[in-house]
Every structure is written in structure tokens, then in C-alpha cells.
C-alpha positions in Angstrom: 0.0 0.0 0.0 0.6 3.5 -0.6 2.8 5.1 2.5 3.7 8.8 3.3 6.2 11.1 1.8 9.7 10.6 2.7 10.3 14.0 2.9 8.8 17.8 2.6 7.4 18.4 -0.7 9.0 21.9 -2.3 6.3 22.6 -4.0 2.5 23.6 -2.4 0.6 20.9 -1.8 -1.6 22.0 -4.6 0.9 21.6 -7.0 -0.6 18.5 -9.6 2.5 16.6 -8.4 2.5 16.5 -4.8 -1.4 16.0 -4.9 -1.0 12.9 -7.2 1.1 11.7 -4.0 -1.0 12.4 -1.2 -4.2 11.2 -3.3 -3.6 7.6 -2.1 -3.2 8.6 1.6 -6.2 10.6 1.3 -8.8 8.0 -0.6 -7.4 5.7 2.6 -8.3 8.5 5.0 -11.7 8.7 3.3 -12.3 4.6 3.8 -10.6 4.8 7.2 -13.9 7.7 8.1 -16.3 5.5 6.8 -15.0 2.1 8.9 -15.2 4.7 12.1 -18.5 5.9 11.1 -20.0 2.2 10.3 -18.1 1.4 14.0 -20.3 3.8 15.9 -23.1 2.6 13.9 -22.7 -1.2 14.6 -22.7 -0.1 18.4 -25.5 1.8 18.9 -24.2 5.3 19.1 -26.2 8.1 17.8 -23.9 10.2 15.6 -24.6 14.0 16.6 -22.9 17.5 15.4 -21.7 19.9 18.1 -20.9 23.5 16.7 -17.3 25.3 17.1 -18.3 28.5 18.5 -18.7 28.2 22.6 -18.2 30.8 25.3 -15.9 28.7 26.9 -13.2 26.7 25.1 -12.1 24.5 27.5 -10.5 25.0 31.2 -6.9 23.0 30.7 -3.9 25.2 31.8 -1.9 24.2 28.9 -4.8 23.8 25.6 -4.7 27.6 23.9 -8.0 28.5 22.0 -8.6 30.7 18.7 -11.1 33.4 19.7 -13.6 35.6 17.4 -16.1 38.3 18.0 -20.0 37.6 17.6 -21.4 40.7 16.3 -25.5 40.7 17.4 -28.4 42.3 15.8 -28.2 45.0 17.9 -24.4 45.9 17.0 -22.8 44.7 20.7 -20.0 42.5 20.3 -19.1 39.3 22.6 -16.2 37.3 22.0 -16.6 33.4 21.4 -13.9 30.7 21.5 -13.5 27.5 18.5 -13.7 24.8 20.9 -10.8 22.7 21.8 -12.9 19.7 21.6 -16.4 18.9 21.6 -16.6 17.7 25.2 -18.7 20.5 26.9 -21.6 20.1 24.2 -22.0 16.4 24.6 -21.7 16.2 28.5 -24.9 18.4 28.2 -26.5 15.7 25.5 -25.5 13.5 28.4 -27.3 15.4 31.2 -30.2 16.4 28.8 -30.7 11.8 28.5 -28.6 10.6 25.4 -27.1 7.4 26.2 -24.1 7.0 23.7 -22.9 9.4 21.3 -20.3 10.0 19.5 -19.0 13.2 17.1 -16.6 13.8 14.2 -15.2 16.9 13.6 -13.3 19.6 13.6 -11.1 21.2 16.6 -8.6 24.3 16.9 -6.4 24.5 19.1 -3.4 27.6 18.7 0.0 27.1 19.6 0.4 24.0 18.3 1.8 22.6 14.8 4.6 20.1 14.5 4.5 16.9 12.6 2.0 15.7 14.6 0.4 18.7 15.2 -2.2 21.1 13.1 -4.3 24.0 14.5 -7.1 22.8 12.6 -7.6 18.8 13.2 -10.3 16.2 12.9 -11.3 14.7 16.5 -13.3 11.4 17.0 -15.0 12.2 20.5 -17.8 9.4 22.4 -19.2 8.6 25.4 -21.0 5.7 26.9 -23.6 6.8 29.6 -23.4 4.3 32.7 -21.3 2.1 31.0 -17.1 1.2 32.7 -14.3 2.7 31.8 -13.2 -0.6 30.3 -15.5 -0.3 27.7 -14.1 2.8 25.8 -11.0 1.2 25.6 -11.9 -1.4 24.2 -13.6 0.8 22.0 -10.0 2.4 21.1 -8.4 -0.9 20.5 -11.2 -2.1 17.9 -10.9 1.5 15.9 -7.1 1.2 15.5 -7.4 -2.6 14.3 -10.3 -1.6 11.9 -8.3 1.6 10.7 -5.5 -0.8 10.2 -7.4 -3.6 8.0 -9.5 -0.6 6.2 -5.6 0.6 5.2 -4.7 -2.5 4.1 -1.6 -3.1 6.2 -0.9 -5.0 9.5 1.3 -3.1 11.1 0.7 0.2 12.1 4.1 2.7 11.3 5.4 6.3 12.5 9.0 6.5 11.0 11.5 4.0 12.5 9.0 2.7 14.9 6.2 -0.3 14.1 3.3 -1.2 16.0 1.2 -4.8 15.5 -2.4 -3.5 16.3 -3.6 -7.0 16.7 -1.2 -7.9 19.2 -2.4 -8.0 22.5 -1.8 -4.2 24.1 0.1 -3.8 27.2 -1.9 -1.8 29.9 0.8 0.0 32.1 -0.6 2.2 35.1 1.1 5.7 35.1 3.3 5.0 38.1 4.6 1.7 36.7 5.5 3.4 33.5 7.8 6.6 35.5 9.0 3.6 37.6 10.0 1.1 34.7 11.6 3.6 31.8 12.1 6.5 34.2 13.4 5.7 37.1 10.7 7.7 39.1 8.3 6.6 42.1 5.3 9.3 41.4 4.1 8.2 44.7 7.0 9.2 46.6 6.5 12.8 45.4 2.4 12.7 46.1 0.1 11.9 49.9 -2.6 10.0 50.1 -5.3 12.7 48.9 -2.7 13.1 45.8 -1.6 16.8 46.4 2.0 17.2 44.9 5.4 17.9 46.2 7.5 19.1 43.6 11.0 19.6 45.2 10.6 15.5 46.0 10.2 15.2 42.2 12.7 17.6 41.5 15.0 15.8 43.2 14.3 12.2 41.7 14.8 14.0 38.4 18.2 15.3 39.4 19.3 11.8 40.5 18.4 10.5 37.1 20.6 13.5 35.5 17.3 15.4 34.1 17.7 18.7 34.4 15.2 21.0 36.6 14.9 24.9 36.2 14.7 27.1 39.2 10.9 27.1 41.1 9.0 24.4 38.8 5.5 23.4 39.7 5.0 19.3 39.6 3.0 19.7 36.9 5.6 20.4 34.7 8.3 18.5 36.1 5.8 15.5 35.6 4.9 16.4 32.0 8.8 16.9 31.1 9.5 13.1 32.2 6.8 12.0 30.5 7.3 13.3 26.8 11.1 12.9 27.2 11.7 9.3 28.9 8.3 7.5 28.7 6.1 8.5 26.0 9.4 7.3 23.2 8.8 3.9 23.9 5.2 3.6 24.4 3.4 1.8 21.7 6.5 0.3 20.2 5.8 -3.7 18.6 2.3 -3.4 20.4 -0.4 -0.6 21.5 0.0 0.8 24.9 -2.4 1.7 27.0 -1.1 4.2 29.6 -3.8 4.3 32.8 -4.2 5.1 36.3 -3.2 9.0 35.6 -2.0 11.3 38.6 -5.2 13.1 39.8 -3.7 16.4 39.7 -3.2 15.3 36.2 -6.9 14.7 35.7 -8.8 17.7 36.1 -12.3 16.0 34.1 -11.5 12.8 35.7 -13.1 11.0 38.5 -10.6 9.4 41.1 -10.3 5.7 41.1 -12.0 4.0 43.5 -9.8 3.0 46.8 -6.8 5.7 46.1 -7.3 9.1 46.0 -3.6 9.6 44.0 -5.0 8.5 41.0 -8.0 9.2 38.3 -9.2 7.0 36.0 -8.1 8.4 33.0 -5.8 6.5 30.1 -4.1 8.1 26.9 -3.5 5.0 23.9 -0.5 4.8 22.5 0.7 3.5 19.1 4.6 4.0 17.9 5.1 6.6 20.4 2.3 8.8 19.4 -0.6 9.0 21.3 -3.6 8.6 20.3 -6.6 9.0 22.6 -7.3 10.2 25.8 -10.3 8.6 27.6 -11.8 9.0 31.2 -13.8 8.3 33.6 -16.1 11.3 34.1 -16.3 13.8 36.7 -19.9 14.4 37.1 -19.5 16.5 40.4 -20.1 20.1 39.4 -18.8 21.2 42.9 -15.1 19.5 42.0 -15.2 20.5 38.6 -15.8 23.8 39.5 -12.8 23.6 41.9 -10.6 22.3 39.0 -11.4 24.5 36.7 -10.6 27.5 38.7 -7.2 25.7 39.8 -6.5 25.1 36.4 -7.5 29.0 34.9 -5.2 30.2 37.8 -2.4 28.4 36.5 -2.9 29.4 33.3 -3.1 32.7 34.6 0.3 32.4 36.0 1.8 31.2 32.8 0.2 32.8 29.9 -1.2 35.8 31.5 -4.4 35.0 30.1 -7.9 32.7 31.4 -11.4 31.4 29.6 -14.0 31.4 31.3 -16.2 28.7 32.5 -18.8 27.3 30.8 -21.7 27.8 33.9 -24.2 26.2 31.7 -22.0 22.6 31.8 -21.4 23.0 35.7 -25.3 23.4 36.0 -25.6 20.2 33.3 -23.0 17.6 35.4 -25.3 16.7 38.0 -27.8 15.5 35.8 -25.1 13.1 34.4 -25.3 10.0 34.6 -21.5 7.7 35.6 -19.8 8.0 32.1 -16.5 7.0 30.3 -15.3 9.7 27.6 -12.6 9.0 24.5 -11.2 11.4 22.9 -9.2 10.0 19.7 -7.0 12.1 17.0 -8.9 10.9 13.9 -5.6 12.7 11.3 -3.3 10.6 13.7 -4.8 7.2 13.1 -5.0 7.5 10.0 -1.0 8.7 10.2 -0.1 5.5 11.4 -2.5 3.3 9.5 -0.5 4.6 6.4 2.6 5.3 7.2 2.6 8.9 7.0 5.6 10.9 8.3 3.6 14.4 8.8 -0.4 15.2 9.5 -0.2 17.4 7.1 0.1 14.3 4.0 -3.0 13.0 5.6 -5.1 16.4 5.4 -6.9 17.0 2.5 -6.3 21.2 2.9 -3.5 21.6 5.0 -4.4 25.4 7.0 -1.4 27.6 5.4 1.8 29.1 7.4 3.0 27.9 11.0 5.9 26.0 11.9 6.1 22.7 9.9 
């Protein structure tokens, strides 16, 4: 089967040349959308269509939205956010009694474009209403293997590294994995509510000859380890699915059951890319409230800037019912299910400029 550019095209991707390239990738891309779609379809879920514009964006310290101004009838202006993900919408098609759902769309989210990276992308959100976390996934294991067979290939590919999507996936708790290719106990550096110390991690990081700056929060002393000594050889010769997140690490995640470090959320990884990010859901408005605000303070503190929060989805939570989420980069499985070496060869308009 056809596989991705070995290299940056010269030319636009317009150019008759480059397209007759990228055609194959994109025909795949289109089969690969319709095996999703017929997934969802097979299962139950009612397919719906949230829109981009929102008050709030999202409320994660560290996602950056792309804002507009709504212009009304009567002339006054209010400025609106593209969401970051569709999230917020379908927790209130939750609350307001749809059972499983699912979307596929478009996202934006600014600040971000590498080769896995683009501030427009495609997302594959769903959510099963009183059904385990176990269940979603399982949910992401079956979409990779059908992406896979709809591609034509059996092993999944991101540069150097391969991935068999029908082997069975190793399922690695958050800990385990800072413990086993870090070096780390995360547990040393948290007490039994989960509030963080980060001069403990700091530390631990020194002894492993990773270098700290001066007055770091945990956060992102945790979030350095991860993308530089974990997330490499996640997903390598088999999926991975990485679980058991730090609850500070967690803000729309319920904690698990038993130990108050830890949430139930899991990101899937294939070839050291991830892929999806799935939770349990927090359906306490009160905590959510609390996270958010935590969360906008931070991001206060960083970027000099905050969203605000969606009142309407606090209000909504506590007529949810227990629910497990997935989030899933629909441009990324599609990278790995042909081989391509940039998101951009899988796009069928690539958004002009940025970093590449």
C-alpha cells in the first residue's frame, strides 16, 4: 500500500505533483472515516454535530483556543472561543438523556503545529452513559485494528517505529511506567489525597541526570519526564495503554475508587504517538468547579491570560449519569495506518503558514 512522503514536498501541496502523491493517503483517510462511522453505527451510538463556537473553550492550563467576536443584531460584540474539543456540548446531551454518542469533527487549538500537530484537526470524540471505563478502551483498541485492516496493512508505522495493532496491548498504570523507563516513584512525590510535592520530584529528576529549572511546579516537572523518557517507547511492537493518571493530572476525571492519587483516566499509545485520551467522568459540578478555577489560575500564572467557564455545563454535570469519555486524533490514526511521516500528508487542505 501506498505510504507517506519521505520528505517535505518543495512545492505547495496544490501543485498536480504533490497532490497525485497524497491522493492515495487521502482516498485511505476517506475509507478509514467511513470504517469509524459504520463502527459507531454497529454499536448503537447516535452520531450527533456539536458546533465550534462556545463561550468557553475548555478550562486545561496548557490547551490555547482561537477566539472571534459575535457581532448581534443590535451591533454589541461578545467574543466566542472554537472549541478545543467537543466535550462541553455532549456532557450536556448526556445530562439532557442521550445514552451513547459519539462526534466527528473539527477542533482548533493555537500554539500547536509540529509533525503531529495542526491548529485545525479532525477529533473522533464518544461517550457511553453508565457504562465502565473498560468499555471505551476497548472501544480504542477495535478502531485502531479496523483503521489498520481498512488501510490494508498490518502493522501500524510512525518513521523508525512499528506497531502490530492485533497484538495483545500492554496496559501500564502511570506509576509503573515513571517507575520502569524513568526511574521515578510518582508516589513518593504525592500523599494519600494526591496533592503534589514538587521539590521531591525535582529531586528524583536530578538523581536520574534530568535537568530541573529554578521554582517548577510538579506539573511540569511530571509532564517533562513524560514526553522525554516515557512517552518514546510507548506503543513500540504493540499498542499501549497508559492508565491510572495522577489526579492532579486529571482535572475532568473521577478518582479511582480505593486511592485518592490516582483518576481513572488513560491516553493509547501507538509507535510513540498518542492517540486517545479517555476517562472516567467527573460528574460533580462542585469539584469540577474547583478544578477548573485551579486550572485557569495556573494558566493565569503562565500565559497571562484565562477562559471562562462554561456555567451552563457546571449546571448540566449533576444530571449526568456515571460515564466513560474517549477522545481520539482521527488525522493521527490515519497517520499511522499509512505510514505517514507528517499530518499534514493526511489532510486533504492543509491550514497555510506555522511551523512545519
Amino acid at each position: 500500500m501506498a505510504r507517506g512522503p519521505a520528505s517535505v514536498p518543495a512545492s505547495p501541496w496544490w501543485t498536480p505533483s504533490v497532490h497525485a502523491d497524497r491522493r492515495p493517503l487521502l482516498l485511505a483517510r476517506n475509507r478509514i472515516e467511513a470504517a469509524v462511522r459504520g463502527y459507531f453505527a454497529d454499536a448503537d451510538f447516535v452520531l450527533v454535530d456539536p458546533p465550534g463556537l462556545q463561550r468557553s473553550p475548555g478550562n486545561e492550563t496548557h490547551l490555547h483556543a482561537f477566539s472571534t467576536l459575535a457581532i448581534g443584531n443590535d451591533g454589541a460584540g461578545e467574543t466566542l472561543y472554537l472549541h478545543t474539543s467537543p466535550e462541553f456540548s455532549m456532557k450536556k446531551l448526556l445530562a439532557a438523556g442521550e445514552q451513547r454518542i459519539a462526534a466527528i469533527g473539527h477542533v482548533w487549538r493555537n500554539r500547536e503545529r509540529s509533525a503531529l500537530h495542526h491548529p485545525e484537526f479532525t477529533m473522533l470524540e464518544w461517550y457511553r452513559a453508565e457504562e465502565p471505563y473498560d468499555a471505551v478502551i476497548a472501544d480504542c483498541i477495535a478502531l485502531v485494528r479496523r483503521a489498520a485492516q481498512v488501510a490494508g496493512t498490518t502493522e501500524l508505522r510512525f518513521r523508525d517505529r512499528g506497531c502490530d495493532p492485533l497484538a495483545e496491548p500492554e496496559r501500564l498504570s502511570v506509576a509503573d511506567a515513571f517507575e520502569r523507563h524513568a526511574g521515578i516513584s510518582l508516589f513518593e512525590t504525592m500523599d494519600a489525597e494526591g496533592n503534589t510535592d514538587a521539590e521531591a520530584l525535582a529531586g528524583q529528576m536530578r538523581g536520574r541526570g534530568l535537568d530541573v529549572p529554578r521554582d517548577p511546579t510538579w506539573s511540569y516537572l511530571f509532564s517533562r519526564v513524560l514526553v522525554e523518557r516515557v512517552e518514546p517507547v510507548l506503543g513500540n511492537g504493540r499498542l499501549t495503554v497508559l492508565d491510572r493518571y495522577p489526579a492532579a493530572e486529571a482535572a475532568l476525571a473521577r478518582r479511582v475508587p480505593g486511592d485518592r492519587r490516582v483518576a481513572e483516566r488513560f491516553e493509547l499509545y501507538g509507535c510513540g504517538v498518542e492517540l486517545a485520551n479517555g476517562f472516567g467522568e467527573l460528574t460533580d459540578p462542585v469539584e469540577q468547579r474547583r478544578r477548573f478555577r485551579l486550572e485557569m489560575d495556573e494558566k493565569q500564572r503562565l500565559y497571562g491570560e484565562t477562559y471562562p467557564l462554561d456555567e451552563d455545563l457546571l449546571a448540566a454535570l449533576s444530571l449526568m449519569r456515571p460515564t466513560s469519555g474517549v477522545a481520539m486524533g482521527f488525522d493521527r490514526l490515519v497517520m499511522l495506518a499509512v505510514g505517514a511521516r507528517r499530518i499534514e500528508d493526511v489532510l486533504w487542505v492543509p491550514v497555510v503558514g506555522g511551523a512545519q
